[in-house]
OpenMM code with the backbone's topology and positions (N, CA, C; nanometers):
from openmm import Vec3, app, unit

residues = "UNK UNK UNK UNK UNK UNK UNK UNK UNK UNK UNK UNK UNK UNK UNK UNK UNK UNK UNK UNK UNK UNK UNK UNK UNK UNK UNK UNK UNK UNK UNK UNK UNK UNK UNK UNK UNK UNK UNK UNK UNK UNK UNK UNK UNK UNK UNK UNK UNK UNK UNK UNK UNK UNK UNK UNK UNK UNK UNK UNK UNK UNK UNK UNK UNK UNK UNK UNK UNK UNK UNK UNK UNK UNK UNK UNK UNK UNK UNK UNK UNK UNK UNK UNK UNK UNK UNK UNK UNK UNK UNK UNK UNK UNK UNK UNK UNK UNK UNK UNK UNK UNK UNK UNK UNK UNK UNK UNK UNK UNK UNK UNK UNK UNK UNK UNK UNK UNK UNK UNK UNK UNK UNK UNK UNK UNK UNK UNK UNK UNK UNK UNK UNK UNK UNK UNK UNK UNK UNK UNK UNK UNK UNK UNK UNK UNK UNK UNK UNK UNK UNK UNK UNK UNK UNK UNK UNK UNK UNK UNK UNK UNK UNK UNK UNK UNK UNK".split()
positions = [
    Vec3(0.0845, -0.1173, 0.0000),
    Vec3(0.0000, 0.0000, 0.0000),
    Vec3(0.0896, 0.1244, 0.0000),
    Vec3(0.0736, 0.2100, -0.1169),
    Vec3(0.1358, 0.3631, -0.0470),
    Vec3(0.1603, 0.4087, 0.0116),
    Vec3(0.2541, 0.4807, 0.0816),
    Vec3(0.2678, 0.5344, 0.1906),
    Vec3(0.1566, 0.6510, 0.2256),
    Vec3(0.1105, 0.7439, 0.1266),
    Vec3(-0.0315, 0.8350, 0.1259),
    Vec3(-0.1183, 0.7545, 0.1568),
    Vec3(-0.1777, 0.6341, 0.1231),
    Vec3(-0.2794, 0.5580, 0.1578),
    Vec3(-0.2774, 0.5383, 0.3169),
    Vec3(-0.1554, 0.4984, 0.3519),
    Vec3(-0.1635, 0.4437, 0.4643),
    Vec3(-0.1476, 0.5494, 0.5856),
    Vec3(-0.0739, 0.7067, 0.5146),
    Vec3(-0.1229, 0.7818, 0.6246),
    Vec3(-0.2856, 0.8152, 0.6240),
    Vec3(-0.3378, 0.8476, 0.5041),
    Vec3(-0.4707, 0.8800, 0.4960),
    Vec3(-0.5440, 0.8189, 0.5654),
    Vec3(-0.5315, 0.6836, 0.5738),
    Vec3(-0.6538, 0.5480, 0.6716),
    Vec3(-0.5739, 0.6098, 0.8263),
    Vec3(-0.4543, 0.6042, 0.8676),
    Vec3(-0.4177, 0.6338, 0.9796),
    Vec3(-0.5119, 0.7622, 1.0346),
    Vec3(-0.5165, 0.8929, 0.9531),
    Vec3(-0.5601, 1.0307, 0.9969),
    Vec3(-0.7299, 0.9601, 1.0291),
    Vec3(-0.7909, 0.8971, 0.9083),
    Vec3(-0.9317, 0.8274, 0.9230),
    Vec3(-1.0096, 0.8221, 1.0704),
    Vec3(-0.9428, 0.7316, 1.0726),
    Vec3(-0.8928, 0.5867, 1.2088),
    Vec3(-0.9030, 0.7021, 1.3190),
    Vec3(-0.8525, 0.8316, 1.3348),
    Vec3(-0.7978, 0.8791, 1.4840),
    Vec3(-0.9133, 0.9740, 1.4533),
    Vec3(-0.9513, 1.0506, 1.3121),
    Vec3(-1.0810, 1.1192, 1.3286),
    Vec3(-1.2505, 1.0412, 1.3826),
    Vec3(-1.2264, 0.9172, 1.3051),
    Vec3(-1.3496, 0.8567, 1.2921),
    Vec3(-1.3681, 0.8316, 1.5128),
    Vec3(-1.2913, 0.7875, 1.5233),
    Vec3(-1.2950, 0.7016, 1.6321),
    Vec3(-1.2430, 0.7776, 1.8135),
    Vec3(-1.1207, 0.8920, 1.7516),
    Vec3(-1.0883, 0.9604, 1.8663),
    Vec3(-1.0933, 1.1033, 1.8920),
    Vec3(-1.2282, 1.1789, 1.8128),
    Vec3(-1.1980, 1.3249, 1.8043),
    Vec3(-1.3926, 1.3418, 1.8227),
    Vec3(-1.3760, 1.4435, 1.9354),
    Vec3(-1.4747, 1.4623, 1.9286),
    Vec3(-1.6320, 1.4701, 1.8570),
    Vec3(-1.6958, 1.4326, 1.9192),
    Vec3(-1.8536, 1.4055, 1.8705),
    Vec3(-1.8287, 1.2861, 1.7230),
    Vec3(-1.7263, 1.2424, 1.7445),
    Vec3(-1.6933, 1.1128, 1.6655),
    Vec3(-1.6629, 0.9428, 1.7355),
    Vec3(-1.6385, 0.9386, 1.8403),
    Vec3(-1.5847, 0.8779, 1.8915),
    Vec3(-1.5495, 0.8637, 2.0441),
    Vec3(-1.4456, 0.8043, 2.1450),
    Vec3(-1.3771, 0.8351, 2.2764),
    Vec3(-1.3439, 0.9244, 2.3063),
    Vec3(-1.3284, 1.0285, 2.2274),
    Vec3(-1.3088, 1.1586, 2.2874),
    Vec3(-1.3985, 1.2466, 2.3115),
    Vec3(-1.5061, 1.2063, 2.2207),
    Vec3(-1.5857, 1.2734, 2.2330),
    Vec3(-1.6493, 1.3446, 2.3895),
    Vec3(-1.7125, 1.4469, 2.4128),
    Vec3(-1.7489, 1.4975, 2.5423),
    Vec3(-1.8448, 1.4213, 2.6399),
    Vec3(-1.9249, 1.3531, 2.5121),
    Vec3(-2.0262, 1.2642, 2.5668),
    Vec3(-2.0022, 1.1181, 2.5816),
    Vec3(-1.8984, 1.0986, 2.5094),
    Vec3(-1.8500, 0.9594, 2.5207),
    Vec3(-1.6910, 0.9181, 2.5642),
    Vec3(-1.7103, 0.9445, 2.7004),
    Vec3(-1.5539, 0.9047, 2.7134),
    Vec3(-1.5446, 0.8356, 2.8574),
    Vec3(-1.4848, 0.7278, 2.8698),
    Vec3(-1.4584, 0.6019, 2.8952),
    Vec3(-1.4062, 0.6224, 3.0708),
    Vec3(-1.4976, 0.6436, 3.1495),
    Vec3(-1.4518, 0.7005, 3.2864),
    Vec3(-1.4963, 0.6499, 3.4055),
    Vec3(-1.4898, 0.5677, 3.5219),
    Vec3(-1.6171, 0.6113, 3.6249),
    Vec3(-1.6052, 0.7596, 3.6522),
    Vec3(-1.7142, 0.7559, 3.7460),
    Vec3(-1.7204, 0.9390, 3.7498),
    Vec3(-1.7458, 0.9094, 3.9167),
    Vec3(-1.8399, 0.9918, 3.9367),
    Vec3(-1.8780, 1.0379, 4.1447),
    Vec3(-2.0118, 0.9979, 4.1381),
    Vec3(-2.0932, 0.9155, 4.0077),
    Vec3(-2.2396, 0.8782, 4.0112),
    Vec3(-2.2482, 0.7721, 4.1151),
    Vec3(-2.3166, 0.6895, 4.1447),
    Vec3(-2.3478, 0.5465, 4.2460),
    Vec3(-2.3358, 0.4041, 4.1064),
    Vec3(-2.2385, 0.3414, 4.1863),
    Vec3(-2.1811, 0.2160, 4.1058),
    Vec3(-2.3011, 0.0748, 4.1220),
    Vec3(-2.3443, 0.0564, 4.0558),
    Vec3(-2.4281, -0.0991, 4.0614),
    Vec3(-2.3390, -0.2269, 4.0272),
    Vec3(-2.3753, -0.3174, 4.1027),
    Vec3(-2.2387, -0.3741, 4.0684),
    Vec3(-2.3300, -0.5694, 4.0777),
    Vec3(-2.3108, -0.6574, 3.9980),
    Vec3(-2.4221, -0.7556, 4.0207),
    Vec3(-2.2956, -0.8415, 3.9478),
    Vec3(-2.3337, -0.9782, 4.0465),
    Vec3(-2.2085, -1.1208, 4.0343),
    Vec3(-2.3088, -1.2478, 4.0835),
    Vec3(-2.2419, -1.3278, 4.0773),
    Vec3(-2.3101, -1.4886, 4.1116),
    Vec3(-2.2636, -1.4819, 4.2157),
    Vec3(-2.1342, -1.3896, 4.2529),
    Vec3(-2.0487, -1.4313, 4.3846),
    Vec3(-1.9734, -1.3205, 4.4223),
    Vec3(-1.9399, -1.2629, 4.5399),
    Vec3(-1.8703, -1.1480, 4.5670),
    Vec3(-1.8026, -1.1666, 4.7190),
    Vec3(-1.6685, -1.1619, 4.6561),
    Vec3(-1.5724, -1.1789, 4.7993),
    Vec3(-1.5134, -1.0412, 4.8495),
    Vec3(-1.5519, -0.9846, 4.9659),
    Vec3(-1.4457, -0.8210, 5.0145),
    Vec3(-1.3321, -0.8674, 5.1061),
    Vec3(-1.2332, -0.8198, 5.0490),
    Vec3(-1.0915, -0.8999, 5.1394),
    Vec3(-1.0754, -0.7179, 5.1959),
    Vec3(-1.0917, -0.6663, 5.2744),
    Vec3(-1.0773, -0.5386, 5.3739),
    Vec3(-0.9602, -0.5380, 5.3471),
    Vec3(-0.8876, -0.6078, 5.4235),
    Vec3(-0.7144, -0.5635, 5.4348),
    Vec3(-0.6532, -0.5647, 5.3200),
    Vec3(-0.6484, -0.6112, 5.2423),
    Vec3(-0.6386, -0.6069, 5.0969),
    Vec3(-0.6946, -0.4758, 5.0200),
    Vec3(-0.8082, -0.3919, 5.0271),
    Vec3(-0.8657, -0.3365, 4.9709),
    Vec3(-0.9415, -0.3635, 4.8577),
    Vec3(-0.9572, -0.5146, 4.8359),
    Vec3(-1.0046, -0.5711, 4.7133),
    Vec3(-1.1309, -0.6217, 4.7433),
    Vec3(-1.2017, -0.6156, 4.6185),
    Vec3(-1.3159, -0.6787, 4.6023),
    Vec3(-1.2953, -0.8018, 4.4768),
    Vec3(-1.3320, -0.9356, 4.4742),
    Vec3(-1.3645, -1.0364, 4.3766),
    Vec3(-1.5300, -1.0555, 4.3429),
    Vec3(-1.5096, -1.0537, 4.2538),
    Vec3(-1.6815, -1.1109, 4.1685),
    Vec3(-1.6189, -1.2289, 4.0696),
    Vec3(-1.7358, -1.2692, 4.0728),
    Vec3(-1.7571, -1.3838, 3.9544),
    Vec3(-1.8702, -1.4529, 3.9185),
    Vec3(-1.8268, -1.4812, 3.8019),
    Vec3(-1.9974, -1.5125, 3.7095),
    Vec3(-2.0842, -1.3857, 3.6882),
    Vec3(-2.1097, -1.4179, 3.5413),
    Vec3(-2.2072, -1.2990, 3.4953),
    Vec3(-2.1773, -1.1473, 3.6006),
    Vec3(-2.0498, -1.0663, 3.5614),
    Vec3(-2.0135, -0.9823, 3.6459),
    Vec3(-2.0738, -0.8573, 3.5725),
    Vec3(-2.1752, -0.7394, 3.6383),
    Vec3(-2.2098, -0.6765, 3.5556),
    Vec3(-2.1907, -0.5232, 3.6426),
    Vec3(-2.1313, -0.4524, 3.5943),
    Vec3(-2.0877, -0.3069, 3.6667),
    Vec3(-2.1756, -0.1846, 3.6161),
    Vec3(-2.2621, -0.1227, 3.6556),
    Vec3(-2.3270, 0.0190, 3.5764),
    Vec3(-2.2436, 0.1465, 3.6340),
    Vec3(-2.2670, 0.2151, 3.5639),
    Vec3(-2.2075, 0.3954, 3.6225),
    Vec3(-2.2285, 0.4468, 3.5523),
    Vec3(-2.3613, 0.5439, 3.6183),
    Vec3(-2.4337, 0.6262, 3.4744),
    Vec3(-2.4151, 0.5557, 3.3308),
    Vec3(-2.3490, 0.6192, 3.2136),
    Vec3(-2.3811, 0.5284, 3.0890),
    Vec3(-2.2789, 0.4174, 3.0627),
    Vec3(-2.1754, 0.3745, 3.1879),
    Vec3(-2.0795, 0.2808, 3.1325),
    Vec3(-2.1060, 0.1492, 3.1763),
    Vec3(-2.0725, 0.0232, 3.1262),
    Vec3(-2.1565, -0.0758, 3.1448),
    Vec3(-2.0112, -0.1744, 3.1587),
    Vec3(-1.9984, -0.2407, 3.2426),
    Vec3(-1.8505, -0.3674, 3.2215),
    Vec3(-1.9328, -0.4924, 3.2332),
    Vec3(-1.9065, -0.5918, 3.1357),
    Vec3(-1.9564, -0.7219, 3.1856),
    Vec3(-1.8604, -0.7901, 3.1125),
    Vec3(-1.8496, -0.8920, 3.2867),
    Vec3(-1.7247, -0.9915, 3.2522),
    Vec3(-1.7600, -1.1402, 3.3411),
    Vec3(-1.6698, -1.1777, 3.3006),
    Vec3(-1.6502, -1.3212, 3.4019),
    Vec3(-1.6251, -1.3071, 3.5152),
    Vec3(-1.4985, -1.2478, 3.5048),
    Vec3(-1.3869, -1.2170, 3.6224),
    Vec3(-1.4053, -1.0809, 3.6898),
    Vec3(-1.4053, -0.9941, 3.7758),
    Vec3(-1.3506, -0.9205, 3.7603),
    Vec3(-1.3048, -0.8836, 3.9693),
    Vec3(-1.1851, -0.8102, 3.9871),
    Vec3(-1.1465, -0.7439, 4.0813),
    Vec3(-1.1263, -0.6106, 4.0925),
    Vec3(-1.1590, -0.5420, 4.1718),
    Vec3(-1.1860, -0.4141, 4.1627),
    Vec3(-1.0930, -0.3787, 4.3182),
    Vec3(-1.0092, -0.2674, 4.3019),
    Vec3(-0.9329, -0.2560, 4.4524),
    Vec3(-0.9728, -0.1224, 4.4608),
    Vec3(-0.9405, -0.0501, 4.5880),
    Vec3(-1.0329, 0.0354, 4.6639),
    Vec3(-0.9185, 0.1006, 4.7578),
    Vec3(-0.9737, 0.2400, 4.7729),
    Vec3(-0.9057, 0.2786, 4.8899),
    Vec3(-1.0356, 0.3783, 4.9456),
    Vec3(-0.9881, 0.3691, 5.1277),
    Vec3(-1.1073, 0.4430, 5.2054),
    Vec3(-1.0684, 0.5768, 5.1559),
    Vec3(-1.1061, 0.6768, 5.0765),
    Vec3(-1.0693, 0.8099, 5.0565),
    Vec3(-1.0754, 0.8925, 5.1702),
    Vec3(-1.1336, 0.8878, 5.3002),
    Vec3(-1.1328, 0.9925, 5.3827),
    Vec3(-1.2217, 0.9072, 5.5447),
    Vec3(-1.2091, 0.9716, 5.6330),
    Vec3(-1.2521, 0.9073, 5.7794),
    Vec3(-1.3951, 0.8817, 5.7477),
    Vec3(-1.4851, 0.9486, 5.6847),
    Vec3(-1.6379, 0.8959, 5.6929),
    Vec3(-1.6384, 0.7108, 5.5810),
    Vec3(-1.5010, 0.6460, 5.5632),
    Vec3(-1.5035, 0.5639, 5.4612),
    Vec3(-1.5799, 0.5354, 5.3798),
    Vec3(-1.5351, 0.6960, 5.2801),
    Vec3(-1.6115, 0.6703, 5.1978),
    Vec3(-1.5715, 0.6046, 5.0826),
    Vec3(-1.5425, 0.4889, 4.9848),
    Vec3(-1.4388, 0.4553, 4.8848),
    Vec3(-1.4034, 0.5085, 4.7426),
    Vec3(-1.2880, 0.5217, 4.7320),
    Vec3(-1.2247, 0.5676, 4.6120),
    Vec3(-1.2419, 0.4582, 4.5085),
    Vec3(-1.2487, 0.3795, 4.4292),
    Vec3(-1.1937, 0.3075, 4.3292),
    Vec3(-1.0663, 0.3366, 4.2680),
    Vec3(-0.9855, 0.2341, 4.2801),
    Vec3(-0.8268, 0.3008, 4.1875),
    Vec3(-0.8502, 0.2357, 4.1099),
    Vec3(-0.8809, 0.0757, 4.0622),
    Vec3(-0.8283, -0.0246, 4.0044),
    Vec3(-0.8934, -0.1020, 3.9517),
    Vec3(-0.9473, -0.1476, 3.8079),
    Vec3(-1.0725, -0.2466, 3.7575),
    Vec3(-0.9485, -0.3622, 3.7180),
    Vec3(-0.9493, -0.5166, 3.7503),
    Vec3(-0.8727, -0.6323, 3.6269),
    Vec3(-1.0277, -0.7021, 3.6430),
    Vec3(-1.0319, -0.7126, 3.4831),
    Vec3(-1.1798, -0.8289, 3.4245),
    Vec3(-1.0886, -0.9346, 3.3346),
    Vec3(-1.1053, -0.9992, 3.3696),
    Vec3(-1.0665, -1.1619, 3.2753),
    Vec3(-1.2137, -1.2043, 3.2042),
    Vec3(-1.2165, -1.2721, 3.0974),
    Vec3(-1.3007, -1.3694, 3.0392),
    Vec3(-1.4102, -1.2715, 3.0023),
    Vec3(-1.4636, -1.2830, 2.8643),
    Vec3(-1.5439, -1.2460, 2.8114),
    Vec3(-1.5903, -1.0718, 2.8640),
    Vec3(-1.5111, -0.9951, 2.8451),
    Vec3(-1.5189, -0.8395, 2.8644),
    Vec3(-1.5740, -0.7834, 2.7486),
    Vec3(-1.6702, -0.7201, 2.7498),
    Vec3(-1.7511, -0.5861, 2.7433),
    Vec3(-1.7637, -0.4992, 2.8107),
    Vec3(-1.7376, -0.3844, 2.7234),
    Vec3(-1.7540, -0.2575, 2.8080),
    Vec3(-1.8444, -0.2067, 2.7081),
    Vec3(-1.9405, -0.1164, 2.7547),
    Vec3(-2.0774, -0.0647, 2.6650),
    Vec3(-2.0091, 0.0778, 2.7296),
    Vec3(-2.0412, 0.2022, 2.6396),
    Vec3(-2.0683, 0.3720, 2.6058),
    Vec3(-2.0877, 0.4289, 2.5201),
    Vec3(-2.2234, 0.5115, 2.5695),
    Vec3(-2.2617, 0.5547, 2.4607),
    Vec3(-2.3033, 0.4326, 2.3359),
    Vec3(-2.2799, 0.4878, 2.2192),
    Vec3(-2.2360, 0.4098, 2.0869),
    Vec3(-2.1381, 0.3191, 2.0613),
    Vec3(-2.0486, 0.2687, 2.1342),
    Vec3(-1.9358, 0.2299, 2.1296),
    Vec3(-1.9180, 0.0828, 2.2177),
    Vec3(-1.8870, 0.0225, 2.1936),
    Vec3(-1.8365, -0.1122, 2.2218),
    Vec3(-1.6999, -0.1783, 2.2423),
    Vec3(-1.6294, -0.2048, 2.3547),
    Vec3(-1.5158, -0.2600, 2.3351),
    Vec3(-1.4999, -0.4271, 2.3717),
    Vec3(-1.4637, -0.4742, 2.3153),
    Vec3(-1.4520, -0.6262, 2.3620),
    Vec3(-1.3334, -0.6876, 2.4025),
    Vec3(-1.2752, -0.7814, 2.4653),
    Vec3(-1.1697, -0.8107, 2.4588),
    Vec3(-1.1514, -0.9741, 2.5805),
    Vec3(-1.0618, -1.0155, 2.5737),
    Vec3(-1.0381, -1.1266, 2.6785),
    Vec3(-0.9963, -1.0865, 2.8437),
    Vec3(-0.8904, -0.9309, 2.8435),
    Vec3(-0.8977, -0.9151, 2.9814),
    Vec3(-0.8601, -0.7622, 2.9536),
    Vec3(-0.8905, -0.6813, 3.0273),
    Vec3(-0.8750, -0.5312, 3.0915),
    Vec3(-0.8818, -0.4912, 3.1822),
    Vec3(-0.7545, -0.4304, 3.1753),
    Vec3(-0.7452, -0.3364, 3.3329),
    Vec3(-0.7270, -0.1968, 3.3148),
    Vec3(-0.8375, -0.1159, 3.4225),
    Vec3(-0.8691, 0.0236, 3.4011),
    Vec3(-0.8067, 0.0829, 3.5366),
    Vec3(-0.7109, 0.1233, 3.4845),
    Vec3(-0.6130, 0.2236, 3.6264),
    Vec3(-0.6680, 0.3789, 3.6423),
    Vec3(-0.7681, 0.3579, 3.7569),
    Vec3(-0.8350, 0.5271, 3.7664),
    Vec3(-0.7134, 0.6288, 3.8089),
    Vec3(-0.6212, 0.6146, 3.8502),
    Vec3(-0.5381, 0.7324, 3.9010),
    Vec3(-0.4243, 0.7299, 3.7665),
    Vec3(-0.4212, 0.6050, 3.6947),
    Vec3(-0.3400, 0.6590, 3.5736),
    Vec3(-0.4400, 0.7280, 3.4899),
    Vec3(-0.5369, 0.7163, 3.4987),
    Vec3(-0.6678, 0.7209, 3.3814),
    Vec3(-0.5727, 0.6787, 3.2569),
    Vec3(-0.5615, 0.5259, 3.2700),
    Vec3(-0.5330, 0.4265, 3.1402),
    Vec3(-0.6289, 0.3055, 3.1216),
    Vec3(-0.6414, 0.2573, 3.0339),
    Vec3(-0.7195, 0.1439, 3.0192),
    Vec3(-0.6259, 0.0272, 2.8811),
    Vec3(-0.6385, -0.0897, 2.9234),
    Vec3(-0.5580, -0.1870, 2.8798),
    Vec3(-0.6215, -0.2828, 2.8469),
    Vec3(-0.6197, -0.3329, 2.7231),
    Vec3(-0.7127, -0.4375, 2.7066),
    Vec3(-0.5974, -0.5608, 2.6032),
    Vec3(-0.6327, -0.6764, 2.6377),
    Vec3(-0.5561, -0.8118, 2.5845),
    Vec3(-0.6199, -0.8761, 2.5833),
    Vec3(-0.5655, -0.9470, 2.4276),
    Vec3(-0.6095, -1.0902, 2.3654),
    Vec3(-0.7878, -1.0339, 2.2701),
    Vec3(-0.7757, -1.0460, 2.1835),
    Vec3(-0.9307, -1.0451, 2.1028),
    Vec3(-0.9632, -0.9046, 2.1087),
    Vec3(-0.9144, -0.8241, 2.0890),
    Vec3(-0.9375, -0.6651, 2.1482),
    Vec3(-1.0180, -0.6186, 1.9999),
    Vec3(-1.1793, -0.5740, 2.0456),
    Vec3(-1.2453, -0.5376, 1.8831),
    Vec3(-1.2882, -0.3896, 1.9455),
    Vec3(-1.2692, -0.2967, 1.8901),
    Vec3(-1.3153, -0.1600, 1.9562),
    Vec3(-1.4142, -0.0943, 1.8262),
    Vec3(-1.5573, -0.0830, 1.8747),
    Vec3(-1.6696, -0.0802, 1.7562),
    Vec3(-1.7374, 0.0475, 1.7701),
    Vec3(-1.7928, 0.1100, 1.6375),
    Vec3(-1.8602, 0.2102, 1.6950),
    Vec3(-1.9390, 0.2516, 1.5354),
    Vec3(-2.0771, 0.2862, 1.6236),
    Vec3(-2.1955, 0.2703, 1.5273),
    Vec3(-2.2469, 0.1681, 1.4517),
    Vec3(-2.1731, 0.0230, 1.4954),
    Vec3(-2.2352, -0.0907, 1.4294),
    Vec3(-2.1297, -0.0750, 1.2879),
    Vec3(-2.0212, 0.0130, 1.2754),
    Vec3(-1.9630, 0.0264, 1.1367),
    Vec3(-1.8329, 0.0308, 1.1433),
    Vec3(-1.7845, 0.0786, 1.2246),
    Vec3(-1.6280, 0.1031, 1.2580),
    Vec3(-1.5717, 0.0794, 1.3259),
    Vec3(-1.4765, -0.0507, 1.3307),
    Vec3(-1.3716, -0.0818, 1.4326),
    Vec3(-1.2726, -0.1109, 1.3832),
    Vec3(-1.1968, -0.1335, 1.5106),
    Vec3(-1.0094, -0.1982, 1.5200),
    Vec3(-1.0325, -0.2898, 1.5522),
    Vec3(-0.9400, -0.4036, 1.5313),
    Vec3(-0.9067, -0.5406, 1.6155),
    Vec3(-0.7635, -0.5394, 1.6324),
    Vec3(-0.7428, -0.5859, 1.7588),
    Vec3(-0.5826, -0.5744, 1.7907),
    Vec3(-0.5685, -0.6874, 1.8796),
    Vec3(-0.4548, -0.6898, 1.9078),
    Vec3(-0.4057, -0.8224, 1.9843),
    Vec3(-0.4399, -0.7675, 2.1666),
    Vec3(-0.3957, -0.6353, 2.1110),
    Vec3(-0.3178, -0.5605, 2.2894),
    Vec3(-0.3377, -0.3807, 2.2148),
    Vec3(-0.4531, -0.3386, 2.3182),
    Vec3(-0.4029, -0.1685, 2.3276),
    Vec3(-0.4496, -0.1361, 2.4307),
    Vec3(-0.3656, 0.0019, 2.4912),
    Vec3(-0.3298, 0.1077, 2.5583),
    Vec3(-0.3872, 0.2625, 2.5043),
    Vec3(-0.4668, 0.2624, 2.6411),
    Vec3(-0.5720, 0.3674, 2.6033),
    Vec3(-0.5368, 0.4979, 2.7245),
    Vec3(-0.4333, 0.5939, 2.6811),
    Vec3(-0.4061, 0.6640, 2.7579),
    Vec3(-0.5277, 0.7847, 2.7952),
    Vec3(-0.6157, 0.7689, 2.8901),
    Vec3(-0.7906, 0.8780, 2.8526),
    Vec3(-0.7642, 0.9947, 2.9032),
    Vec3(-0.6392, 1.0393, 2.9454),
    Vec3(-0.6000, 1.2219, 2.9723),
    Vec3(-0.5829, 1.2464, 2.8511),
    Vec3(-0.4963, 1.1758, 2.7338),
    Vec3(-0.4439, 1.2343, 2.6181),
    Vec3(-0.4965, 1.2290, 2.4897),
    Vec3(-0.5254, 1.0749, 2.5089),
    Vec3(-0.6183, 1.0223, 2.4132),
    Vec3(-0.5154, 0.9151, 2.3362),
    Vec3(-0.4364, 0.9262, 2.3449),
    Vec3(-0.3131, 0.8775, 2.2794),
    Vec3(-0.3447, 0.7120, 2.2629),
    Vec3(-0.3629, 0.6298, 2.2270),
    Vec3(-0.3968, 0.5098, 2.1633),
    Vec3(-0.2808, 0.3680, 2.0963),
    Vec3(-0.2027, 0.3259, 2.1511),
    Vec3(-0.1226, 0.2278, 2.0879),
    Vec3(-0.1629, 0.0763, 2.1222),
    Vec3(-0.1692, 0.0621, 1.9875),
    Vec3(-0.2626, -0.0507, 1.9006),
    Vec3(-0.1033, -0.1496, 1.9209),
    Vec3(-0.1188, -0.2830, 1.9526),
    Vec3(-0.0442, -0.4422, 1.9241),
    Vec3(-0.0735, -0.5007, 1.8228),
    Vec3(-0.0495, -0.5930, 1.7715),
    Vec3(-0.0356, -0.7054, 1.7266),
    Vec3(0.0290, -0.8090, 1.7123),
    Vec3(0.0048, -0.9589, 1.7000),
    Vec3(0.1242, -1.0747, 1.6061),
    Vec3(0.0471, -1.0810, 1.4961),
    Vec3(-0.0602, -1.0713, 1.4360),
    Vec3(-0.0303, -1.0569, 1.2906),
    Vec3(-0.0131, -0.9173, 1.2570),
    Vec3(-0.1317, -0.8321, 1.2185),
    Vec3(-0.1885, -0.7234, 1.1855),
    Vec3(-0.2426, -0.6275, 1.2780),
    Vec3(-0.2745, -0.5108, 1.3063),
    Vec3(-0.4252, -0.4562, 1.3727),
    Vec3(-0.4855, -0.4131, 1.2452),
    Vec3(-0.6131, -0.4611, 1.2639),
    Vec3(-0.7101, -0.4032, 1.1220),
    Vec3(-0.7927, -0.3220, 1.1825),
    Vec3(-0.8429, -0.2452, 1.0530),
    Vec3(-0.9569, -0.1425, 1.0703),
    Vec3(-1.0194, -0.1565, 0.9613),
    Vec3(-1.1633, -0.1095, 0.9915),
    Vec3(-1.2563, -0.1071, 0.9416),
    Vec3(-1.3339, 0.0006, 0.9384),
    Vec3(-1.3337, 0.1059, 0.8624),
    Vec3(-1.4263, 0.2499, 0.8391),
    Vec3(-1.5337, 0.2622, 0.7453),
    Vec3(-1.6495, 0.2681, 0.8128),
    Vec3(-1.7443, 0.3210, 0.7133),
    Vec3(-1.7751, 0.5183, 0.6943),
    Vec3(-1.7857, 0.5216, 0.5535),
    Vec3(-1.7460, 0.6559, 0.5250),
    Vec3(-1.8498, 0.7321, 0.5868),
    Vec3(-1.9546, 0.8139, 0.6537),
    Vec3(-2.0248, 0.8337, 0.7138),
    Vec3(-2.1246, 0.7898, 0.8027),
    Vec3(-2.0355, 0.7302, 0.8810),
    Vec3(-2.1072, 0.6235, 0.9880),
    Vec3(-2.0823, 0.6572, 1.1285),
] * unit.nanometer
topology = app.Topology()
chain = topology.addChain("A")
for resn in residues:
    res = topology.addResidue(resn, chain)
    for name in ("N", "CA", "C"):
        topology.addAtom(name, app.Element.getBySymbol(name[0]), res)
């Protein structure tokens, strides 16, 4: 492929998907817990206190306002933010069958971990990132830096994309 071709799909790719009212960057769509009230529903839920961790498992399903996680696995670690203990969240790891729902957008993958004080998000193995039913990536492994926006895509074969021209 050309080298013009292949910057052109590159510029595509970061408009379609990471620039406002297009995508993760967008104002309305960007990939966060916030200070709303967390719903949080498992087959099973272990709180290890001294640890600061929480375990779920089976059909693990997380709400916060419009963000949605459902996984197999997932651990979530915690810190008391202040004497009335009230909790912080620092830390999401989901193993097995991950979805994350926002907005329009869909990410899938085999495992992710969402670091609230890095505000990064990491996703491995099967990674499909969709939006409008028309446009995605598939990657092996990416790194979702959400202060910057900054985005680095893995692979062992390829990462592909897929753009529909007004979608």
């Amino acid at each position: 492929m050309p080298i013009i071709l292949k910057k052109l799909l590159a510029l595509m790719i970061v408009i379609i998907l990471f620039t406002p009212n297009y995508g993760l960057a967008s104002q309305h769509s960007y990939l966060k817990l916030n200070d709303s009230p967390i719903s949080i529903e498992a087959s099973s839920l272990e709180i290890i206190h001294n640890d600061n961790k929480v375990i779920m498992e089976g059909k693990v399903r997380v709400l916060n306002e419009s963000l949605v996680i459902t996984t197999d696995y997932m651990e979530l670690y915690y810190n008391l933010a202040d004497s009335n203990n009230n909790i912080e969240i620092t830390r999401i790891y989901c193993d097995g069958n991950v979805l994350i729902e926002f907005d329009d957008q869909l990410i899938t993958s085999q495992v992710a971990e969402y670091d609230l004080k890095s505000n990064s998000l990491l996703l491995k193995k099967d990674v499909l990132i969709s939006k409008n039913e028309g446009n995605n990536i598939k990657a092996e492994e990416v790194l979702v830096d959400l202060n910057t926006m900054r985005i680095t895509m893995k692979s062992n074969e390829r990462v592909r994309a897929f753009i529909t021209p007004n979608n």
